[in-house]
C-alpha positions in Angstrom: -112.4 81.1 2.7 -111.0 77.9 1.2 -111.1 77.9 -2.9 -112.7 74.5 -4.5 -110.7 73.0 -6.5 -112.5 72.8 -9.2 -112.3 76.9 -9.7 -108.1 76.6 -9.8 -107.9 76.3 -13.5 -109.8 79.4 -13.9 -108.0 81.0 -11.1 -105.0 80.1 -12.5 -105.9 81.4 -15.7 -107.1 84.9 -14.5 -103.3 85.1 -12.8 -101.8 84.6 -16.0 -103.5 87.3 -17.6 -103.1 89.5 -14.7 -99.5 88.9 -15.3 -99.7 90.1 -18.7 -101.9 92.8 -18.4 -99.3 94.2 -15.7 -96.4 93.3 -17.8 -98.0 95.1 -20.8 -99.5 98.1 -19.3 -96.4 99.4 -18.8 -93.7 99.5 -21.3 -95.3 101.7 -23.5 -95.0 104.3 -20.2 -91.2 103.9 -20.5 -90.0 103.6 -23.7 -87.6 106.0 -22.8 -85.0 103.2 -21.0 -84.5 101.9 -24.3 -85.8 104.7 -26.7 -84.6 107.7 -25.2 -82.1 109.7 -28.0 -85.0 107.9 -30.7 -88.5 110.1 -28.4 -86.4 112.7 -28.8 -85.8 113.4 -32.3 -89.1 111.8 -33.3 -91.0 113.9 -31.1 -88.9 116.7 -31.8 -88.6 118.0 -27.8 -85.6 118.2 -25.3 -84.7 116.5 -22.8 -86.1 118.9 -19.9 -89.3 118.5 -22.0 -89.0 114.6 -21.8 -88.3 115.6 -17.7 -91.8 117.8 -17.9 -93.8 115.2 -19.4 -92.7 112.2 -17.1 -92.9 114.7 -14.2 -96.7 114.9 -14.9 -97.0 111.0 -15.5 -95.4 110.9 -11.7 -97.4 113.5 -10.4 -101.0 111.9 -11.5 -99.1 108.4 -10.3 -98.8 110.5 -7.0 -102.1 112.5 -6.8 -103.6 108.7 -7.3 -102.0 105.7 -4.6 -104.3 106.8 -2.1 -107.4 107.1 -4.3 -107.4 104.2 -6.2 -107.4 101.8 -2.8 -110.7 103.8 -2.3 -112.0 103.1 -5.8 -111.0 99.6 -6.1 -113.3 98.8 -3.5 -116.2 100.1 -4.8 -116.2 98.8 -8.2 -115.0 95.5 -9.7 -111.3 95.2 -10.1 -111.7 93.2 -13.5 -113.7 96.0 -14.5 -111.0 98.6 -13.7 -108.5 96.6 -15.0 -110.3 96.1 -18.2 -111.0 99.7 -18.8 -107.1 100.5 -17.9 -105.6 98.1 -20.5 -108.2 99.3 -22.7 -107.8 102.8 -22.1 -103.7 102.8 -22.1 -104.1 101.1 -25.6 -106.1 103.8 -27.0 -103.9 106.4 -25.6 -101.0 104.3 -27.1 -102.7 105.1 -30.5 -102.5 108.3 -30.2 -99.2 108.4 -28.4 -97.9 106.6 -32.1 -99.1 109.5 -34.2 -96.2 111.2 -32.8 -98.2 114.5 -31.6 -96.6 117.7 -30.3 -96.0 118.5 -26.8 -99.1 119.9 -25.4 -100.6 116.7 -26.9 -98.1 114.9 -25.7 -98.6 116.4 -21.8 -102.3 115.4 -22.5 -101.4 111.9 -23.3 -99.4 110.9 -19.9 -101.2 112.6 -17.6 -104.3 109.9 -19.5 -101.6 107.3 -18.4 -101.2 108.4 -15.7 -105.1 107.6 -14.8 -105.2 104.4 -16.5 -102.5 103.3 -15.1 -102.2 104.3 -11.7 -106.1 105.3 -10.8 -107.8 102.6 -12.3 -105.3 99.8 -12.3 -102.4 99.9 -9.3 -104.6 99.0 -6.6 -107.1 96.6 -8.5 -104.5 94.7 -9.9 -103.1 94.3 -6.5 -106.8 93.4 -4.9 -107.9 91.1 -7.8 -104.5 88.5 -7.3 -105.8 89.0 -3.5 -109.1 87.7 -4.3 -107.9 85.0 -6.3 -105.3 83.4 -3.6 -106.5 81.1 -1.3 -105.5 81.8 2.3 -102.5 79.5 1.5 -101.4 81.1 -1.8 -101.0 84.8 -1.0 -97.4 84.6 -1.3 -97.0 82.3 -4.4 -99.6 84.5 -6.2 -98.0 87.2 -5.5 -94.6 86.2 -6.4 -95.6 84.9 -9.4 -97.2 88.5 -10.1 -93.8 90.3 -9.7 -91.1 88.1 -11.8 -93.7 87.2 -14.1 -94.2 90.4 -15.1 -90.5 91.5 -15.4 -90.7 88.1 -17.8 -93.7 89.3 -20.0 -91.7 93.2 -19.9 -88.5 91.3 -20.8 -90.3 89.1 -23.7 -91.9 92.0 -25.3 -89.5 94.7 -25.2 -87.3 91.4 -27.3 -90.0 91.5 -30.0 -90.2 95.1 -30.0 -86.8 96.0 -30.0 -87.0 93.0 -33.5 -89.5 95.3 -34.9 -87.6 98.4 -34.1 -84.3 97.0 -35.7 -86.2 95.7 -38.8 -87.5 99.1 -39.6 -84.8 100.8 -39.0 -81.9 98.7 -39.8 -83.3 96.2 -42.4 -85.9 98.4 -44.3 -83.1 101.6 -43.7 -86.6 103.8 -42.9 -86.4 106.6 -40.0 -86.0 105.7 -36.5 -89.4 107.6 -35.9 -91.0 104.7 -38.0 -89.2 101.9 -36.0 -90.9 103.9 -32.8 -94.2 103.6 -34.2 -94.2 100.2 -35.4 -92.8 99.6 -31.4 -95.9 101.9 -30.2 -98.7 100.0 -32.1 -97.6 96.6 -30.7 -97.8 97.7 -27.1 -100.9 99.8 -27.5 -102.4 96.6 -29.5 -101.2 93.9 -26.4 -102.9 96.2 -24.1 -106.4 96.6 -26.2 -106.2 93.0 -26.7 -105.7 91.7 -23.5 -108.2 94.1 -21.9 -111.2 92.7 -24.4 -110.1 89.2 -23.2 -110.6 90.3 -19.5 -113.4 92.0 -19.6 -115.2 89.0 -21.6 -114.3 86.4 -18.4 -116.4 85.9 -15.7 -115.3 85.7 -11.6 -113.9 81.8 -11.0 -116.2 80.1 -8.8 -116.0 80.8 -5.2 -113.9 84.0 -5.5 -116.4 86.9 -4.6 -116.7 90.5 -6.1 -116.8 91.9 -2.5 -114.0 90.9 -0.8 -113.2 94.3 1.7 -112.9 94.7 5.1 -116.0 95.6 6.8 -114.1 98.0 9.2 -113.6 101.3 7.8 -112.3 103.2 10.9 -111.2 106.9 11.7 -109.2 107.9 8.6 -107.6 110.8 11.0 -106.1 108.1 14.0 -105.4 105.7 11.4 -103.1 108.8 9.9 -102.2 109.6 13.9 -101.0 105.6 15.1 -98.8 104.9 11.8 -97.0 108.6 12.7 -96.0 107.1 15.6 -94.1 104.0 13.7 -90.5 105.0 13.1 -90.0 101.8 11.0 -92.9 102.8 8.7 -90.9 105.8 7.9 -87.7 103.9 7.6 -89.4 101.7 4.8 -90.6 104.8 3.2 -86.9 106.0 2.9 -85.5 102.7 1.5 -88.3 102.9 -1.2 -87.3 106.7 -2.1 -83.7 105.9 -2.1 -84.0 102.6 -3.8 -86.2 104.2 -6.8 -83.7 106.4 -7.6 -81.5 103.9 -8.8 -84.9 102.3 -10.5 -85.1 105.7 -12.2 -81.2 105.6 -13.3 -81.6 102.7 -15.4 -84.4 104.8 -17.5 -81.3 106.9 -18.9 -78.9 103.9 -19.7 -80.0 103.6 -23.5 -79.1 107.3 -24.2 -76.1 106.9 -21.9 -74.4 104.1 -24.3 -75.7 106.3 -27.4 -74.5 109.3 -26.6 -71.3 108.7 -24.3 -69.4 108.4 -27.3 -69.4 104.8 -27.4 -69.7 104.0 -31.2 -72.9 102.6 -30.2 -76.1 102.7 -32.4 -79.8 103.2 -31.1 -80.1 99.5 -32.1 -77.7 98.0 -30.1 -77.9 100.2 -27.1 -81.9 99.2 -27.2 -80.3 95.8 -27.8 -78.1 96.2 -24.1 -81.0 97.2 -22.3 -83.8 95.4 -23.8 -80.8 92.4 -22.1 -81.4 94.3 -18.4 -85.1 94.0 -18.5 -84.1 90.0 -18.6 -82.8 90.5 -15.3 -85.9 91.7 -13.8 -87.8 88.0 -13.2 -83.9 86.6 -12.1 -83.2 89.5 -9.9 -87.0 90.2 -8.4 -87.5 86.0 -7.5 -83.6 85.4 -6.7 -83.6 88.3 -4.6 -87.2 87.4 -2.5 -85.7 83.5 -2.6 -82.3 85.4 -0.8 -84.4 87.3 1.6 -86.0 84.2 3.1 -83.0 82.3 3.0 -81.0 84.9 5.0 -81.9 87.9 5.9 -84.5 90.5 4.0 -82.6 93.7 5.3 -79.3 91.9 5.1 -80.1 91.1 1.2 -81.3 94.4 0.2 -78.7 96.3 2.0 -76.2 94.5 0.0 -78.1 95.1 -3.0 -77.9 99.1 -2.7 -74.6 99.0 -1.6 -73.7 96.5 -5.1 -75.6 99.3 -6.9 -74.3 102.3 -6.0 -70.7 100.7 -6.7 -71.8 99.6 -10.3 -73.0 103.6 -10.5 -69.8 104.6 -9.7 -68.3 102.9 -12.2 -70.3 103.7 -14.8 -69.1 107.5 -13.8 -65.5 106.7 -13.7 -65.0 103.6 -16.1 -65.8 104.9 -19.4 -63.3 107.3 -19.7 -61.0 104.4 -20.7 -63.7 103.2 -23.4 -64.3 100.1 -22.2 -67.4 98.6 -23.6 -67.3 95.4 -22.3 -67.4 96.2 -18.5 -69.9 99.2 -19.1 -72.3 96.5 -21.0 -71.9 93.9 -17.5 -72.2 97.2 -15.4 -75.9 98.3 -17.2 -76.7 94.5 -16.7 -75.0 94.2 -12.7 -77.0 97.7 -12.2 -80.0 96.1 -13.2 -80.0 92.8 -11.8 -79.3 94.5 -8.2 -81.8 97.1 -9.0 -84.8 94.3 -10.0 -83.5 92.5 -6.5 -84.2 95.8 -4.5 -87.4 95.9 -6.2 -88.6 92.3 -5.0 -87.9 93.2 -1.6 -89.5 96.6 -1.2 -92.4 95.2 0.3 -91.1 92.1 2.2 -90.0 94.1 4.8 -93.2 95.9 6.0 -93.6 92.3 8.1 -91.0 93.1 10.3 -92.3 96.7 11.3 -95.4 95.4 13.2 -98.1 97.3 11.2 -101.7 96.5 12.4 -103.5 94.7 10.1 -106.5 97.0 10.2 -103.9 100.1 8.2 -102.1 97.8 6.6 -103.5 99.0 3.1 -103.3 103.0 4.8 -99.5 102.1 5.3 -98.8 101.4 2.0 -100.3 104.1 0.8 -98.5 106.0 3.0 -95.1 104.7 1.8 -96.0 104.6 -1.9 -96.5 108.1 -1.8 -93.2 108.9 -0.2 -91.0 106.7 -1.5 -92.5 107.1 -5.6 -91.9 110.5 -5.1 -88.9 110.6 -7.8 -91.6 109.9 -10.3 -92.1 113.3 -9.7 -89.3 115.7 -9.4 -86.4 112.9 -10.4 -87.6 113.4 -14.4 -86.9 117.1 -14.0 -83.6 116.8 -12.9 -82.7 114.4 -15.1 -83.6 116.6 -17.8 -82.3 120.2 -16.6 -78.8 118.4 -15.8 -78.6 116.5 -19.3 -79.8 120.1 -21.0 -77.3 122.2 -18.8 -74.3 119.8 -18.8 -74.7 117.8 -22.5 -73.3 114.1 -23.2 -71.1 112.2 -20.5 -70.3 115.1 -17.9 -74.4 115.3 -17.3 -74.6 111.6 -17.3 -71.7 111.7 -14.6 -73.5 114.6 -12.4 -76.7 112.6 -12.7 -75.3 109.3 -11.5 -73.4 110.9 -9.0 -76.6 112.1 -7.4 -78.4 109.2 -8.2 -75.3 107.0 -6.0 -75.8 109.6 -3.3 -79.1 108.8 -2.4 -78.7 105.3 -2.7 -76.1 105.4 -0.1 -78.5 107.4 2.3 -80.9 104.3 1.6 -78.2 101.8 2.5 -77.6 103.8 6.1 -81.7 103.7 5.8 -81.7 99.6 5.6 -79.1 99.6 8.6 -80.8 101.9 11.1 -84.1 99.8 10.1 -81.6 96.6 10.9 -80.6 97.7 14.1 -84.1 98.9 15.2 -85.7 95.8 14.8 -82.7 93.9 16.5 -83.2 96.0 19.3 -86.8 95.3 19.8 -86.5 91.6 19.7 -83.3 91.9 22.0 -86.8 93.2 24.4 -89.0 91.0 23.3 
């Protein structure tokens, strides 16, 4: 159904807080890819600890893909939306009074409600509902590299605050975290007031799901029979992996023995979250251009290479190319990011378990949220400084190949079957 044009403003509007409310919900998840060696002594736990308590953040992530399509059509997704920013925020306060661990367990597995029952699938159905039938793919663009923009402008001013505290003033680093806590936790209550204060633009309607529901069971039993839908699933597993690496690149530079401080390797990373809007729109813009398989097999294959020589490189202290590496690693990883989805077109999934087949692959191929925190944390525990970081990459560039001979069976699959056509 056509939009009038006199709704766009507000339609526009709406996107642009969707944008920042996805680009705010967030950070305050993972402050460990820039404030890693800082959790740890502020929160006085370990790294496996750290592992344990993003471990449960993936787990309710994973208990909650499937579930939160169900809820999102069944209540209003501004509503959902409005309680998970304003939920997160409040767990944010908490989160900044720098509780111990069974608190702290407590804490993400809230998040991992707010921010993965409640908001993942409303977020994605309410920028539905607010593209015309013309507009999907701007809207959603637009979603994706203007959130790594708002993540990227953000984690700027907080890593400011950080660095005034604890450079400028000379207080703890603890302070610095909390100061970085209550601005994220105060975006998210504060956008989540302004959202649930506005109305529905004109002509965009609060019901807007399919009136099929179908057999849940064949559903299940005709997208087992898809080998590409599986193939997607592994690219997505393999490819958050090296999504995942880039959480431990702060503490890397910290601890490698660098001579770096938590300041400027917060200051390096907070840099790679910049690369998130270039990489996730340059690499969609590539995948149109060329070829979406083509572009993000090159872009595992780039990262695994920069992995590699983050393992091997530093051992002749070279700053410099580790600093463009974290960046390279980034950029490639943002650009695998983009294209995730782009190629569930070319698999020939029926519309009707469309939403099913996401599902489906989100809950495969997030997995790592899972167990990938764990092992992070037993290897740095078990192995301390650069020989865990070098075990932990190694693993990490392991899988990503296995997703890069993924992306070329998926290739030659769907080359075959147009060869057919």
């Amino acid at each position: 159904m056509a939009v009038p044009s006199n709704a766009n403003l507000s339609r526009y509007l709406q996107l642009a807080l969707l944008v920042l409310a996805a680009g705010a919900i967030y950070p305050m998840l993972y402050l460990r890819q820039v404030y890693q060696s800082t959790m740890l002594e502020a929160l006085a736990i370990s790294n496996s600890e750290l592992g344990y308590l993003y471990s449960i953040l993936g787990t309710a992530f994973l208990l909650s893909y499937l579930p939160s399509g169900w809820l999102a059509d069944r209540l209003p997704p501004r509503f959902l939306i409005s309680f998970s920013l304003l939920g997160t925020g409040a767990l944010g306060l908490w989160y900044a009074q720098l509780p111990g661990f069974s608190t702290l367990l407590v804490i993400f597995c809230g998040f991992g409600i707010t921010t993965g029952l409640t908001f993942w699938a409303s977020l994605i159905k309410r920028v539905n509902m607010l593209a015309g039938e013309a507009e999907q793919g701007r809207f959603f663009g637009v979603l994706d590299g203007g959130r790594g923009l708002v993540e990227a402008l953000l984690a700027t001013v907080a890593i400011a605050l950080f660095a005034y505290v604890a450079e400028t003033r000379g207080e703890r680093n603890a302070e610095g975290l909390q100061l970085v806590i209550h601005f994220y936790a105060a975006c998210c209550i504060v956008l989540g007031a302004v959202l649930m204060l506005l109305r529905d633009p004109q002509g965009v309607s609060a019901d807007n799901a399919t009136s099929g529901k179908g057999n849940l069971w064949e559903d299940l039993r005709i997208l087992a029979r898809i080998p590409e839908l599986w193939l997607v699933a592994a690219i997505v597993f393999c490819g958050y992996h090296f999504f995942w690496a880039t959480y431990s690149f702060s503490a890397y530079l910290e601890e490698g023995g660098f001579g770096l401080t938590a300041t400027m390797a917060g200051l390096i990373t907070t840099i790679k979250l910049w690369m998130r809007p270039v990489g996730g729109i340059g690499g969609g813009w590539l995948g149109d251009r060329y070829s979406k398989i083509g572009v993000l097999t090159w872009a595992m294959l780039l990262s695994a290479l920069g992995m590699i020589g983050l393992i091997l490189l530093p051992s002749l202290r070279m700053v410099g190319v580790l600093v463009f590496l974290v960046i390279f690693i980034g950029l490639m990883t943002y650009a695998i990011r983009g294209l995730y989805w782009a190629i569930l077109d070319d698999c020939r999934i029926p519309l009707r378990v469309t939403g099913l087949a996401i599902g489906i692959i989100s809950l495969v191929g997030y997995s790592p949220d899972v167990f990938l925190p764990l092992i992070n944390g037993w290897i740095i525990d078990r192995f301390p400084g650069f020989v865990g970081y070098q075990i932990y990459f190694s693993y990490v560039v392991v899988v990503g190949l296995l997703g890069v001979v993924a992306t070329l069976t998926l290739k030659k699959r769907i080359q075959k079957r147009a060869g057919q056509a």
